[in-house]
C-alpha positions in Angstrom: -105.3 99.1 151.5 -108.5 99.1 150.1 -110.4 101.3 152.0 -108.8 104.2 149.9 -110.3 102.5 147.0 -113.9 102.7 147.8 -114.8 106.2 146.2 -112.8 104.3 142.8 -115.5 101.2 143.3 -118.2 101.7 145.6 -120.7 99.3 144.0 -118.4 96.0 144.7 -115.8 94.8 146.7 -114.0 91.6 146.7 -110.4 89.7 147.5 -109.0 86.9 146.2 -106.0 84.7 148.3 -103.3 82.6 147.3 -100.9 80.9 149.4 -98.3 83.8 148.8 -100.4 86.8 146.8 -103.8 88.5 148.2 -105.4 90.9 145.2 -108.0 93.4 146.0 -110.8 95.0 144.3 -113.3 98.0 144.4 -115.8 98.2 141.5 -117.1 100.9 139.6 -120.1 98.8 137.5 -119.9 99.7 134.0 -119.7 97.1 131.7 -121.7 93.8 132.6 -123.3 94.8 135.7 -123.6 91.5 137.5 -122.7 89.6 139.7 -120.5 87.2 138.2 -118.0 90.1 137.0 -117.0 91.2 140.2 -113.6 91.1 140.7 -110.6 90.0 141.7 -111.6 87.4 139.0 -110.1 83.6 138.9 -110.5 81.6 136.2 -112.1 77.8 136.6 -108.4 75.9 136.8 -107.8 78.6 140.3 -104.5 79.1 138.3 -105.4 82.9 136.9 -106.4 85.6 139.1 -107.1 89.1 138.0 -107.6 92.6 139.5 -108.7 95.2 136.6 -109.2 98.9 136.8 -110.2 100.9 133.4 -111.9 100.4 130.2 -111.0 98.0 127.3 -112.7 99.4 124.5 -112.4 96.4 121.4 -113.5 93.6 124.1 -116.5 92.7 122.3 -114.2 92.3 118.9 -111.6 89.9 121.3 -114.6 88.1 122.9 -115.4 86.9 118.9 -112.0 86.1 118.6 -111.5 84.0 122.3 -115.3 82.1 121.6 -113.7 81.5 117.7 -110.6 79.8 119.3 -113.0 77.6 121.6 -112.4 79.5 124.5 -115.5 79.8 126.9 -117.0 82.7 128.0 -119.0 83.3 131.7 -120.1 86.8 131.6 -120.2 89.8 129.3 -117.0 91.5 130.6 -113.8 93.2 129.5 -112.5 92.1 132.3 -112.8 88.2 131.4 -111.7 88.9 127.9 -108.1 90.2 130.0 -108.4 86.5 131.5 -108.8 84.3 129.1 -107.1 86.5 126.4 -103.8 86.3 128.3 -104.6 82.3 128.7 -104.8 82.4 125.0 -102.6 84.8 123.7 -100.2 85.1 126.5 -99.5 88.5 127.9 -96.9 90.0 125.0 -99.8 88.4 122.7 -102.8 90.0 124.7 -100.9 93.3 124.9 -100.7 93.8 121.2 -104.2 93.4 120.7 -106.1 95.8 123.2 -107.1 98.8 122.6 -108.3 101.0 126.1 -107.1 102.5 129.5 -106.1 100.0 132.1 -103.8 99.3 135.2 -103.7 95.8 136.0 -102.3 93.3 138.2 -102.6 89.4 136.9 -101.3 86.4 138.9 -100.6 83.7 137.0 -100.0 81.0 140.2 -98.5 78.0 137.6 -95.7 79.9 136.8 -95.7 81.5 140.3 -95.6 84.6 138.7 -97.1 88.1 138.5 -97.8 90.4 136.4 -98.6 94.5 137.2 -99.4 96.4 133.6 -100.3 99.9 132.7 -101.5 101.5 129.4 -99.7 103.1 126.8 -100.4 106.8 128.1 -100.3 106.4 131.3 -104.2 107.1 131.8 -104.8 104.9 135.1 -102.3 105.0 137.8 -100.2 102.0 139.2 -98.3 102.7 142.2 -95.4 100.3 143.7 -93.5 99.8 146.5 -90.9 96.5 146.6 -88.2 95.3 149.4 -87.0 92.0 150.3 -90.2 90.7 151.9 -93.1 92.4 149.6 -94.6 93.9 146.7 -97.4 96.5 147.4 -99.2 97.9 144.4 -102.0 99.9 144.3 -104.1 102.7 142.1 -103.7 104.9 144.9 -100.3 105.6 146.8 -102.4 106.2 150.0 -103.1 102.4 149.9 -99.1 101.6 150.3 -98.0 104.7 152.8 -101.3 103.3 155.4 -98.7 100.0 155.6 -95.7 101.7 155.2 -95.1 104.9 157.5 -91.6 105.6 157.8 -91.7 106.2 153.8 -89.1 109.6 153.0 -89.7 112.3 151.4 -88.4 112.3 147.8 -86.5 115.4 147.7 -86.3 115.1 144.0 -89.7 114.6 143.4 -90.4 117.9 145.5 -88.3 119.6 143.4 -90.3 119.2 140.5 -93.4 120.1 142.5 -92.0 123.1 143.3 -90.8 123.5 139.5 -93.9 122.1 137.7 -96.6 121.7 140.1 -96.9 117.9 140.0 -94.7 115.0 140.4 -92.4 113.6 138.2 -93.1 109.9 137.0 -92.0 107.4 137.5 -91.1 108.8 140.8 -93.5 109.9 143.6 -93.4 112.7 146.4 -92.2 109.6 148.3 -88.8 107.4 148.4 -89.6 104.0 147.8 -92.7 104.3 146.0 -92.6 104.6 142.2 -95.0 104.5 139.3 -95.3 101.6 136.4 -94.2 103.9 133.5 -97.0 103.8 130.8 -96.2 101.1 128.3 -94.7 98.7 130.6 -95.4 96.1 133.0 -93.8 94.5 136.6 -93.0 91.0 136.0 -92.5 89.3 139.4 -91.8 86.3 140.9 -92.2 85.5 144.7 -88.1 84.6 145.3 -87.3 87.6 142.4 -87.5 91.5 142.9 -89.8 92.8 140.3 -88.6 93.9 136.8 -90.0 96.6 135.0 -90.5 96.1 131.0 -91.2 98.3 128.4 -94.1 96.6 125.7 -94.9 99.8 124.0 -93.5 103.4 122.8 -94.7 106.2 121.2 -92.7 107.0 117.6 -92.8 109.2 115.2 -94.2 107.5 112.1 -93.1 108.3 108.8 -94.6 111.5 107.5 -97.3 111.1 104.5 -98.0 113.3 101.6 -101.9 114.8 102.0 -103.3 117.8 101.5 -105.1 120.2 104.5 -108.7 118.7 102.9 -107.5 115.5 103.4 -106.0 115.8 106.9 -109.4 117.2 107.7 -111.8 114.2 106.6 -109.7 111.7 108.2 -108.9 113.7 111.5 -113.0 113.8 111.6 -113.4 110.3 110.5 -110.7 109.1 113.2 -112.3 111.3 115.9 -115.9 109.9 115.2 -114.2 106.2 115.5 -112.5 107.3 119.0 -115.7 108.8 120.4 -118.1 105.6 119.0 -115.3 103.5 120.5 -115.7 105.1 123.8 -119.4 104.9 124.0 -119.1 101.0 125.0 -120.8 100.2 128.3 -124.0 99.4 130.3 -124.6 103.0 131.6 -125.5 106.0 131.2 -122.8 108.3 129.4 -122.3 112.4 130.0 -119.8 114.7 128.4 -117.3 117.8 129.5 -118.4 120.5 128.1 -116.2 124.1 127.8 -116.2 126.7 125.4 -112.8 125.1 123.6 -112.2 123.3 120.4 -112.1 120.3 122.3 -114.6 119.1 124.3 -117.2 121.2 121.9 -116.1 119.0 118.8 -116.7 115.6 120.8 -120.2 116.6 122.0 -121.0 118.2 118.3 -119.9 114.7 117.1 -121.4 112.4 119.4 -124.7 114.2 118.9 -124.6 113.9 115.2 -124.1 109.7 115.9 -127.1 109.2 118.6 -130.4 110.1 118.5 -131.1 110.7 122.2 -129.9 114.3 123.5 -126.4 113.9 125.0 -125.8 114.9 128.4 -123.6 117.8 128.9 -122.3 119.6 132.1 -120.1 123.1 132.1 -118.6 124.5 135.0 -118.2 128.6 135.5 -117.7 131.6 137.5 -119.2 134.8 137.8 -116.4 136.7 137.0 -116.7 137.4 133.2 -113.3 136.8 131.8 -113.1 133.5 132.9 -116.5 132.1 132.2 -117.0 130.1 129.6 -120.8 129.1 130.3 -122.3 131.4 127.0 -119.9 129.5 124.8 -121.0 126.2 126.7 -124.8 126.8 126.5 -124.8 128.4 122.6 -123.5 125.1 121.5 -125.6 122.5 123.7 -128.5 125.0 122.0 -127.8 123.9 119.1 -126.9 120.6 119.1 -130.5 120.2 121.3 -128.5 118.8 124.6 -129.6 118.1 128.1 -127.6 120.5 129.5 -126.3 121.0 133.0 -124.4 124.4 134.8 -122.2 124.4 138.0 -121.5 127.8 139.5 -118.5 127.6 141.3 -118.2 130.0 144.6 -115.2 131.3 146.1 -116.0 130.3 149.4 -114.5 127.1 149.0 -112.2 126.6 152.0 -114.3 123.6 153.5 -113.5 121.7 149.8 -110.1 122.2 149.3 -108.5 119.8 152.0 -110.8 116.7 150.5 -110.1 117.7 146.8 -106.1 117.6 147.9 -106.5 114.7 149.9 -107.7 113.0 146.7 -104.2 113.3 144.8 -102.6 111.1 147.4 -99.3 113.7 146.9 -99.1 116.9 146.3 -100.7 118.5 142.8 -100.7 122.5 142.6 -102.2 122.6 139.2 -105.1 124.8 140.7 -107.4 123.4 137.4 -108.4 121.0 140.1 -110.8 122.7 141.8 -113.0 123.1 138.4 -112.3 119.4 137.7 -113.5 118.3 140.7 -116.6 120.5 141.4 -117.3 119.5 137.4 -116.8 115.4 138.4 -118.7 116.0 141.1 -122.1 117.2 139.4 -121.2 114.4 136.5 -121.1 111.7 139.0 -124.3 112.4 140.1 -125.8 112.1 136.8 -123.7 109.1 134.8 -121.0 107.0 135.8 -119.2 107.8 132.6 -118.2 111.2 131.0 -116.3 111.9 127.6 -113.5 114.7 127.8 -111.5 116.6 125.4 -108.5 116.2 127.3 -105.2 115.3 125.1 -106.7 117.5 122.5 -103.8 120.6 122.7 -101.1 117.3 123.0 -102.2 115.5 120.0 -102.3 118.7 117.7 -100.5 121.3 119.2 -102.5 123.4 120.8 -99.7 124.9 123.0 -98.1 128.4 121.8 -94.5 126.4 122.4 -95.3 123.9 119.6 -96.2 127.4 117.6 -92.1 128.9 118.7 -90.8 125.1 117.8 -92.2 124.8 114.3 -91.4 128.8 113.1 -87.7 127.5 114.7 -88.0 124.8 112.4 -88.8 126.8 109.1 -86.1 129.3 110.4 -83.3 127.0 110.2 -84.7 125.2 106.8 -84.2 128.7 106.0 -81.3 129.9 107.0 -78.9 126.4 107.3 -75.9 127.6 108.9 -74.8 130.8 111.5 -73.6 132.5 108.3 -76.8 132.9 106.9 -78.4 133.2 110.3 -76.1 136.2 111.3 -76.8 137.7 107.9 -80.8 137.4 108.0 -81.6 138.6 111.8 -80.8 142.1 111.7 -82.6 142.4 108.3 -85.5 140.6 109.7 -85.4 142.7 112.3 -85.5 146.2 110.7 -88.9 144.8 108.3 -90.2 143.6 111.1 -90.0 146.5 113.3 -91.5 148.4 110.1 -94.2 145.9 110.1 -93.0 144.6 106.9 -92.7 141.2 107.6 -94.8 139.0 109.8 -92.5 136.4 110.8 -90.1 137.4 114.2 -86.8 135.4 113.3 -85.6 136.7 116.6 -88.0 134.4 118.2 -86.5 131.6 116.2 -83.2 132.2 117.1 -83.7 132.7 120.8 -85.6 129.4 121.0 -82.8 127.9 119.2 -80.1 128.7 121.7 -82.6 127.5 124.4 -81.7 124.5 126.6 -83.3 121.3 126.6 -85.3 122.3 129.8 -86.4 125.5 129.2 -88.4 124.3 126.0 -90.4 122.2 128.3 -90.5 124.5 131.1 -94.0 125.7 131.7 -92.8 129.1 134.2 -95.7 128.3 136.3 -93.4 127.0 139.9 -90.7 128.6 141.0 -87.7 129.6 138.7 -83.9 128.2 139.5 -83.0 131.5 141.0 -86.2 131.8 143.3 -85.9 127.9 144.6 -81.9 129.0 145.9 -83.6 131.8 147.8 -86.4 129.6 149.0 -84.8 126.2 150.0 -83.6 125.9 153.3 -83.1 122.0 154.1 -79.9 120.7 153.4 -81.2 117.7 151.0 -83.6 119.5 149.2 -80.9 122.4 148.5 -79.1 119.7 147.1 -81.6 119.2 144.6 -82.0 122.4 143.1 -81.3 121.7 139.7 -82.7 118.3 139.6 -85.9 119.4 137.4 -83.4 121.0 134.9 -81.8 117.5 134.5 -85.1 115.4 134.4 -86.3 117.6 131.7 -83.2 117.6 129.5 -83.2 113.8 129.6 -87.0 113.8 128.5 -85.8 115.9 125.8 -83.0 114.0 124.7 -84.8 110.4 125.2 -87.3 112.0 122.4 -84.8 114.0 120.1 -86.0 113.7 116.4 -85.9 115.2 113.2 -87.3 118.7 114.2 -88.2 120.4 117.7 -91.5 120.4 116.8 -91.7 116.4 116.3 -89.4 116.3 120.0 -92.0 118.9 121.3 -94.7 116.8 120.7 -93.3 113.2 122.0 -91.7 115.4 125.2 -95.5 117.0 126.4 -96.5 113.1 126.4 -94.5 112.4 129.2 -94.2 115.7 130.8 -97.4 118.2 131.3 -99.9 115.3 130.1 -98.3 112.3 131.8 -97.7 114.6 135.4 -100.3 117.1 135.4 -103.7 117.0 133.3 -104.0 113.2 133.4 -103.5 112.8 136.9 -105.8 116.0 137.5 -108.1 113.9 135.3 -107.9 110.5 136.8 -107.7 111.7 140.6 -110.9 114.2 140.8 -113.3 111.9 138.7 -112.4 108.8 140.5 -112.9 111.1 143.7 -116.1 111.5 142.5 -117.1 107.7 141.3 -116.7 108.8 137.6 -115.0 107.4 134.8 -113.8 109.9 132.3 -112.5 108.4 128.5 -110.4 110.9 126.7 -111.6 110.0 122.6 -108.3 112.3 121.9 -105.9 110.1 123.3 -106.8 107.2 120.8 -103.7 105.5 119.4 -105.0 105.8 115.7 -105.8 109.1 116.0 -102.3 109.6 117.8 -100.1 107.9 115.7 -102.4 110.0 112.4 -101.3 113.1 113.7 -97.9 112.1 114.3 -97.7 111.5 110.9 -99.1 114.8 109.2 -96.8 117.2 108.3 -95.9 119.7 110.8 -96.5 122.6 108.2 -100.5 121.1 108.0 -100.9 120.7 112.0 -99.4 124.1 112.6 -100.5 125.9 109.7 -98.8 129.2 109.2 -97.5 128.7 113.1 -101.7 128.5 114.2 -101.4 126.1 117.1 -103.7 123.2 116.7 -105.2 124.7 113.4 -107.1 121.4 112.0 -109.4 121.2 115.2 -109.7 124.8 115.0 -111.3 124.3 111.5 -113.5 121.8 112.4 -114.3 123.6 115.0 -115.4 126.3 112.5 -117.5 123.7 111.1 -119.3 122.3 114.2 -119.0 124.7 116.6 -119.1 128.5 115.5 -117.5 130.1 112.0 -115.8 132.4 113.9 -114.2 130.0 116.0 -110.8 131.4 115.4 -111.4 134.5 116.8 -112.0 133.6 120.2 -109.5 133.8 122.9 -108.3 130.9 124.5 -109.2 130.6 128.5 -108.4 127.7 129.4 -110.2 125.3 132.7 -109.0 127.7 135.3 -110.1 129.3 138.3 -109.9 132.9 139.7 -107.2 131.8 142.5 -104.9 135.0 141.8 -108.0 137.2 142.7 -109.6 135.0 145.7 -105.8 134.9 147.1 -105.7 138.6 147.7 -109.5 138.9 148.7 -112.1 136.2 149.9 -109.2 133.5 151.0 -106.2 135.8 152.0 -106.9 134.9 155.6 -106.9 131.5 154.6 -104.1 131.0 152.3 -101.6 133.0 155.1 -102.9 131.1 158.3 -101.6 127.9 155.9 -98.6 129.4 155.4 -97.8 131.8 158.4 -99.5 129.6 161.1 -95.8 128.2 162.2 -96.5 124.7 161.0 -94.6 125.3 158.1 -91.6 126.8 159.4 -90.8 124.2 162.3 -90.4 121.8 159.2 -87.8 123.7 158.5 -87.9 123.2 154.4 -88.1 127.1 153.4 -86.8 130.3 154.2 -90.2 131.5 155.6 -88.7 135.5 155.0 -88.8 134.6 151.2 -92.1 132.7 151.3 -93.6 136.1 153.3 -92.3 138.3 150.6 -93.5 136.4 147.8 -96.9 136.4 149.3 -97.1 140.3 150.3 -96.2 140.8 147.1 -98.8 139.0 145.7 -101.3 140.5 148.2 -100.2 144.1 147.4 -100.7 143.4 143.3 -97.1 144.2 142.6 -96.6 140.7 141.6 -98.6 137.4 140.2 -97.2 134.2 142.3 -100.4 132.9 142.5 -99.2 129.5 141.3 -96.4 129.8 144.0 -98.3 130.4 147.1 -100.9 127.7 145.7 -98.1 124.9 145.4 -96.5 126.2 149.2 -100.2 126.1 150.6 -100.8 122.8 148.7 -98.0 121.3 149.7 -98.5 121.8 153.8 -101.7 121.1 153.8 -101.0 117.6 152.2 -98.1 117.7 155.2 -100.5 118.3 158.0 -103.2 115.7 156.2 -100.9 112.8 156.3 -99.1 113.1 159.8 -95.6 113.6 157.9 -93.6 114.4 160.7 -91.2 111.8 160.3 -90.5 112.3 157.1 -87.3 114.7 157.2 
């Protein structure tokens, strides 16, 4: 199982036996780089045993606290402070008071029991697998599937691929296997199957009075205590660096609070529109950083099988490739790299969250159909005469949306184009399974306004699925650890608690950042169109990797597995070919998908 581990850990490895429970452990050296930190750790009674993957950022503030209590200390890490804290504290106790990303598994061998915890956002992963004679967990699902190989394909769970390009948690692309859902934990005992419980949720707090000046200071303030927070550590420590809002306002910061140049890596392209490398270099300029460029080439067939095998199941969000090729030149400069991922989640930086809060002003507005029915044709005629700058149509069609099709990104395939592309019985049966996940996700987070549901929705959905397991799998493929200073609770649950009307300004998705970025990055920061971490995979589809991309598809693998009507998949793909249409993300997810098939032997999976 832990052979799939090493490129997490390569600087340790170590197991730990009881008479019923083996832990394993590869280790990435970051904080207290001795010996004596290796891991699994046991504590000196043999009764605790620990196996730790992740950061905990307020360790050295809990070491004060274990050393006040009388509690002695052997090493320097966060990884003892988990230890003894939950000795101390117990693990409801220990929970409450730390602050970080973590999957862990902690056996406590008195009580015969174990316990397997995730953080609140999901940021590390924790896969499981249970039956009557074992629990298997493991940060990577590759780990359980090597002991486990007549595992099913989750037709549900391929559905959502298909839909959204990643997997749903807390399921997985197999049956069988799940995920610990952020802010719980398996409790286990050897003659009891494993129950899952929830320690932690994300709320809307109770909206405060401020004004915009205000939001702004403490939005900086917070941001500077995220990013100081996430400096802990014995190692070198590098940043992302784009042209966004983002990942420019965490490297502006963190140069203003060291004195040494930071280290900063972009990746880019050479085709123009999608190149963010001027932005990239015109800030590191100016806030004097050492500054590092990746050129990304489209001959990169050779790549794509090991950047795929790295997900462990299949992930068509093509912003991969960047993230990998970026991780990769990272990891071998620092062990550690800041992002600015969680930025668009935390303060809207979506256009939905922009259609959810006009929706929200529309139907302040207007309270009842009455006064809607009245108002939209008015509305209508001004705007059309450019009279007014406010589309209440807009408003009303998002208001007669369903549940799923506000969280819907449109990048899979639609409900129409998955009945004309399923084939297999069971996963025709589970055509509108991705509707029905969504509208619970929806309806599980329902609150006073869309916008507020909005907000607590893309938490589980698009950030949980997609950009932190984009995150997570292609810098741990690399040996890098990346923090995220946006996802910090305080900073979180502050922007929860602004009024929607100051975090969407006017309808301006994610206008506070945007005015610090003003600040820090460029005046004119508004004016600049949003691009994104993508890759030119529409254009090397048709040209440099068409031969590619249809031997994947057309080679006949794919159609003896009898999944898809391969006459729909060929259409889709000449169409793409001949420019009438974009299915870019289509073909990507098809070609994704059998090439993570053909990886992993699955023949016996149908």
């Amino acid at each position: 199982m832990s052979s799939f581990l090493h490129k997490r850990g390569p600087d340790a490895y170590g197991v730990w036996h009881s008479d019923l429970v083996s832990l394993g452990h590869t280790r990435l050296s970051i904080v207290d780089l001795s010996e004596k930190a290796n891991q699994p750790m046991v504590d000196e009674s043999s009764n605790l045993a620990i196996t730790f993957n992740g950061e905990i950022y307020n360790y050295k503030e809990l070491r004060i606290q274990l050393q006040s209590a009388g509690i002695r200390l052997k090493t320097e890490s966060d990884t003892e402070v988990l230890l003894k804290g939950y000795l101390c504290w117990g693990l409801e106790g220990l929970l409450k008071k730390i602050d970080g990303m973590y999957a862990f598994i902690l056996h406590d061998h008195k009580l015969r029991t174990t316990f397997a915890v995730r953080d609140h956002f999901g940021k590390k992963p924790l896969y499981y697998y249970s039956d009557s004679r074992e629990v298997l967990l493991s940060s990577d699902i590759r780990s359980i599937k090597v002991l486990k190989s007549n595992l099913q394909l989750n037709f549900k769970a391929l559905d959502y691929y298909l839909t959204e390009l990643t997997v749903p948690q807390p399921l997985t692309i197999y049956e069988g296997v799940k995920q610990v859902m952020p802010g719980h934990y398996l409790q286990f005992k050897i003659e009891n199957e494993p129950i899952e419980i929830k320690y932690w949720k994300l709320e809307i707090p109770e909206k405060i009075a401020c004004s915009t000046e205000e939001a702004l200071l403490q939005t900086e303030f917070l941001l500077n205590n995220s990013i100081s927070k996430r400096m802990t550590g014995d190692v070198p420590i590098g940043c992302f660096l784009s042209g966004g809002a983002d990942s420019g306002l965490i490297v502006a910061l963190l140069a203003k609070q060291q004195d040494k140049a930071v280290k900063t890596f972009t990746v880019g392209f050479k085709y123009a529109d999608q190149n963010e490398i001027p932005e990239a270099k015109k800030l590191a300029s100016r806030y004097g950083t050492n500054h590092t460029e990746i050129i990304i080439n489209s001959d990169i067939s050779e790549d794509l099988e090991k950047i795929m095998q790295c997900s462990g199941e299949p992930f068509a969000d093509s912003s991969i490739i960047p993230s990998y090729y970026i991780c990769k030149a990272i990891g071998s400069h620092v062990k550690v790299a800041l992002s600015g991922d969680g930025g668009d989640e935390v303060f809207g930086g979506y256009h939905e969250y922009g259609w959810a809060y006009q929706t929200d002003e529309f139907l302040l507005q207007y309270t009842n159909q009455f006064h809607r029915q009245i108002a939209l044709p008015i509305n209508k005629l001004l705007y059309q005469l450019n009279l007014s700058a406010v589309n209440h149509g807009l408003s009303d069609h998002y208001n007669r949306l369903k549940p799923h099709e506000r969280l819907f990104r449109g990048m899979g395939f639609t409900t129409n184009q998955k009945i004309a592309l399923y084939k297999f019985p069971k996963l025709k049966e589970q055509t509108n399974f991705s509707n029905n996940f969504l509208d619970q996700i929806w309806k599980n987070n329902e609150s006073t306004s869309y916008t507020n549901t909005l907000f607590l929705s893309s938490f589980e959905t698009r950030l949980l699925n997609d950009y932190l397991v984009k995150v997570d799998r292609s810098s741990m493929a690399n040996s890098l650890e990346v923090r995220c200073p946006f996802l910090d609770e305080d900073l979180i649950r502050f922007s929860l608690s602004l009024p929607n009307e100051i975090k969407l300004k006017n309808g301006r998705p994610k206008y506070l950042l945007k005015q610090l970025a003003k600040k820090y990055i460029d005046p004119d920061f508004e004016r600049r169109p949003k691009k994104g971490f993508s890759i030119p995979l529409n254009y090397w589809i048709r040209k440099e990797l068409k031969t590619y991309f249809s031997d994947i598809l057309f080679s006949g693998s794919l159609e003896r597995r009898g999944l898809f009507q391969m006459d729909f998949v060929r259409t889709i793909f000449n169409q793409h070919i001949e420019g009438s249409h974009d299915h870019t993300n289509k073909i990507w997810a098809l070609a994704n998908l059998e090439i993570w098939l053909s990886q992993s032997d699955q023949n016996g999976l149908l």
